[in-house]
C-alpha positions in Angstrom: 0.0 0.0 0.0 1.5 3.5 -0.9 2.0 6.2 1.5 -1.0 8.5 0.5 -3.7 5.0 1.0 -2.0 4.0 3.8 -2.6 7.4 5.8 -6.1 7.2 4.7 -6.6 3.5 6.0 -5.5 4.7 9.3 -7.5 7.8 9.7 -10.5 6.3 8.7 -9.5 2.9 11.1 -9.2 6.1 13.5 -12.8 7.6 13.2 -14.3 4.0 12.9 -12.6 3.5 16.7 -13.8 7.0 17.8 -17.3 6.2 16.4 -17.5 2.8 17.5 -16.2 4.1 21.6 -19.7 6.4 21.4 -21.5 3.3 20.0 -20.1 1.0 22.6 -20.8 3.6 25.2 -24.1 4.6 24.2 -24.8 0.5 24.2 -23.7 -0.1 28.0 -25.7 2.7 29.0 -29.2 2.2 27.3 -28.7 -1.8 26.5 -30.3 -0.9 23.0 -29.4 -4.0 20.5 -26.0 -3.6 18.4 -28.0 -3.7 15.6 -30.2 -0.9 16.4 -27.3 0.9 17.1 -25.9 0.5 14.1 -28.9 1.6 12.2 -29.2 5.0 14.0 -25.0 5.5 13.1 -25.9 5.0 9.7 -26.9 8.4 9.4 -24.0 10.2 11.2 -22.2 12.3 9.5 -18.7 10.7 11.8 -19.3 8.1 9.8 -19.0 9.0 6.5 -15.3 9.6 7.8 -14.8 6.4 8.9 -14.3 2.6 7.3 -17.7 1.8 8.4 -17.0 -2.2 7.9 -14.2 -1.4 10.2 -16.7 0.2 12.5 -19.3 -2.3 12.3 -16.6 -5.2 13.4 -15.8 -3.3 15.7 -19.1 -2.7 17.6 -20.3 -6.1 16.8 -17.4 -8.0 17.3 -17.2 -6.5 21.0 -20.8 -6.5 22.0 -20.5 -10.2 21.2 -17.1 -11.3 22.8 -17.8 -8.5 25.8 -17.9 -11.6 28.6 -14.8 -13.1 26.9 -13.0 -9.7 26.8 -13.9 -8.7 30.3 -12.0 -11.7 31.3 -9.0 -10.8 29.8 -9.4 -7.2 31.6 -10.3 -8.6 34.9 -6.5 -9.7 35.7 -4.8 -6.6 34.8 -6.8 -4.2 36.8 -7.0 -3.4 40.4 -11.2 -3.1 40.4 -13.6 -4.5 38.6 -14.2 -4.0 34.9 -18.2 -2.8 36.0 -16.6 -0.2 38.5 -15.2 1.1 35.6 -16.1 4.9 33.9 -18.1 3.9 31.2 -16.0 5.8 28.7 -13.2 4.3 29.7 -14.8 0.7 29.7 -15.7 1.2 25.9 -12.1 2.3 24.9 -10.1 -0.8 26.8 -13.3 -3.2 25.7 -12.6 -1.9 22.0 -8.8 -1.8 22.4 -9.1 -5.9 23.8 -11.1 -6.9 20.9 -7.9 -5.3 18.7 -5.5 -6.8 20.7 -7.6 -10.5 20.9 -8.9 -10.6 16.8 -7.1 -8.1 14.9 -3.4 -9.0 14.8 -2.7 -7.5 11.8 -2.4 -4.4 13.5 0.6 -3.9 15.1 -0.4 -4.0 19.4 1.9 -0.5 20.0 -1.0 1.4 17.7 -3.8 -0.5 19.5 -2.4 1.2 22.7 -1.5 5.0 21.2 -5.2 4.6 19.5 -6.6 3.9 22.9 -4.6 6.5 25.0 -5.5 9.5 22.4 -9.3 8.4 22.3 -9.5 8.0 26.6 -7.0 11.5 26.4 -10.1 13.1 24.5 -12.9 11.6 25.7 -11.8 10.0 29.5 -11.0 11.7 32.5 -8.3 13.3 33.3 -5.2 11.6 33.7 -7.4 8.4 32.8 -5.3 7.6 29.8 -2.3 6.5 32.0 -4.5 3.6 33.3 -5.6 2.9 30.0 -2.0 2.8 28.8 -1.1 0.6 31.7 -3.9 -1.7 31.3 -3.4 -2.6 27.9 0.4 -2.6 27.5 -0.4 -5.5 30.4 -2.3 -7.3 28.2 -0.6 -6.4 24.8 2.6 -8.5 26.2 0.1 -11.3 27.2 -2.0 -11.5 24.1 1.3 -10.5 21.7 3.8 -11.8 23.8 5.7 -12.6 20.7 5.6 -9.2 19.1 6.3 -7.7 22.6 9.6 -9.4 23.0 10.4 -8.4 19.3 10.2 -4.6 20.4 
């Protein structure tokens, strides 16, 4: 892939995170089906942005491995993944699904991707849990790719 392409790939992978954080957020809050979820993003103009594919695996993919994913939070945190700010809950949910099914994306952008969305969107000083969390986990779930860095 040439430069140009490959910079639009990965702002557009970038909006369908950002997008698919407010869907996942918006879904732990009102339990509203994925798919309805999906519908109503369908209009939004974020979207047209975004690789919506890439968004749609994103928001379905986690809403149905969210048990599965929550286990693999569980270890690295000091409380409970439901104690957690729901913002901050969507981005290491979304950034676990990444980590867990998408390992053609190099683990190191899974993290900075997290960190800048729970930097705009989290509270303060919220991304260096996030950070911590999933670099945990990045060296579990990529443990070869880890050692390589």
């Amino acid at each position: 892939m040439t430069g140009p392409d490959n910079r639009r790939l990965s702002h557009a992978r970038r909006q369908s995170r950002r997008v698919a954080m407010q869907a996942l957020y918006q879904w732990q809050l009102t339990g509203y089906h994925p798919k309805d979820i999906l519908l109503q993003y369908r209009e939004d103009p974020e979207l047209e942005k975004a690789d919506a594919d890439y968004f749609r695996e994103l928001l379905l993919g986690v809403t149905e491995q969210v048990d599965e994913l929550d286990e693999l939070l569980a270890p690295q945190m000091d409380r409970s993944v439901a104690e957690l700010d729901p913002v901050e809950r969507a981005i290491l949910r979304l950034a676990t699904f990444e980590l867990k099914q998408r390992i053609d994306i190099p683990y190191r952008v899974v993290i900075n991707e997290a960190v800048e969305l729970t930097k705009k969107f989290g509270a303060t000083d919220a991304h260096k849990f996030v950070n911590g969390v999933l670099d945990k986990l990045g060296r579990q779930l990529r443990a070869m790719e880890a050692s390589a860095n």
